[in-house]
N, C-alpha and C positions, 0 to 999 in steps of 0.2 A: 218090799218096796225098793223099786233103785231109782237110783236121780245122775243121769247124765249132764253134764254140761260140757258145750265144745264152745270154744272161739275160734275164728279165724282159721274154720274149715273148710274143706270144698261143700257145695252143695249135693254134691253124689253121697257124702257123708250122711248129711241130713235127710235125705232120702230113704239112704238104708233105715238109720235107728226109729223112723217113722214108721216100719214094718209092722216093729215091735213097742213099742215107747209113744206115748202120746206127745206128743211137743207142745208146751203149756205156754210160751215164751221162747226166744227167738235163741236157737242154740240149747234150749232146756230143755232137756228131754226126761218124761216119768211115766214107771209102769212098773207090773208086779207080774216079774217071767222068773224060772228055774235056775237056780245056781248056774246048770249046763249054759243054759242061754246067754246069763250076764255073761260069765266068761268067755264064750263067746263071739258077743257085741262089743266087749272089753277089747278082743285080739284084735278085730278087725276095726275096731275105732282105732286102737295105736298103729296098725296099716294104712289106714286111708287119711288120718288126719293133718299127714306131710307137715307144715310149719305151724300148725298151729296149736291148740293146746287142750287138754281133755281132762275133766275130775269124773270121777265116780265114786258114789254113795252106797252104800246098799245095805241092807239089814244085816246082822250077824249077831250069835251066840256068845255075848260078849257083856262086860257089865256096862258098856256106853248103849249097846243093844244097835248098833252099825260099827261099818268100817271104811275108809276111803282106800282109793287107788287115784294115783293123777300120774299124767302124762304130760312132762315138757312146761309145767307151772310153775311160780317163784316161789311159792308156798310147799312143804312137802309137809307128812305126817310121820311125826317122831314119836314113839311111844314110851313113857314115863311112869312108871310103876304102875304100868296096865291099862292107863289109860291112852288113846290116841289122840294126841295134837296137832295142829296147825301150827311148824313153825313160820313165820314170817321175816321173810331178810331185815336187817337192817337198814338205817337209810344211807349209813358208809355204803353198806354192799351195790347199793344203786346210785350214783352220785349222781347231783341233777345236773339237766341239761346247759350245757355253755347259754350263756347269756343271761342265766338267772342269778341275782345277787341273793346273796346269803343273809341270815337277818343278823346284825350283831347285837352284842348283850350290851345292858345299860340305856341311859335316855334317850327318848327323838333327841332330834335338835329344838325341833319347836318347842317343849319339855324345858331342857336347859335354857333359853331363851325369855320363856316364862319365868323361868326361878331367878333368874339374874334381873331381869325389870322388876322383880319382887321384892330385891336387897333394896 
């Protein structure tokens, strides 16, 4: 079994992996083709996919019994005493966008406000 998923690809992309890959979901693509072929579908997806971004799943001989490939994702897969993970950035590594305020620690005010008409 493999499990494509693309974002923010061209349609020519989605086109090809429809050849071979059922598309279940918009950019998800699943189907059960030969090593040869994933490989492939794999080269020519990271050819055609220009700015956007590409995972693949697929079965393997392994004790998780799959393995991932991604292409141009925030996510990568780091492997840890044999098994394969999804590391995830941090939220330092992506700071958010201008204009958003940060939440700080300790009371609302409405909170504090409340405690002091209390005394």
């Amino acid at each position: 079994m493999t499990v494509i998923v693309v974002a923010a690809c061209p349609v020519g992309l989605r086109g090809h992996l429809t050849r071979w890959l059922l598309e279940i979901s918009t950019g998800v693509f699943v189907g059960k083709v030969s090593a040869r072929v994933r490989d492939l579908l794999w080269i020519r997806t990271i050819e055609m996919v220009k700015n956007g971004r590409a995972i693949m799943v697929y079965a393997a001989d392994n004790e998780q019994g799959l393995a991932f490939e991604v292409h141009r994702h925030e996510w990568t897969p780091v492997e840890i005493e044999g098994l394969t993970l999804m590391l995830r950035p941090n939220d330092g590594d992506n700071p958010r966008p201008t204009g958003t305020s940060e939440r700080t620690a300790g009371w609302s005010s409405a909170s504090r406000q409340r405690r002091f008409r209390g005394r």
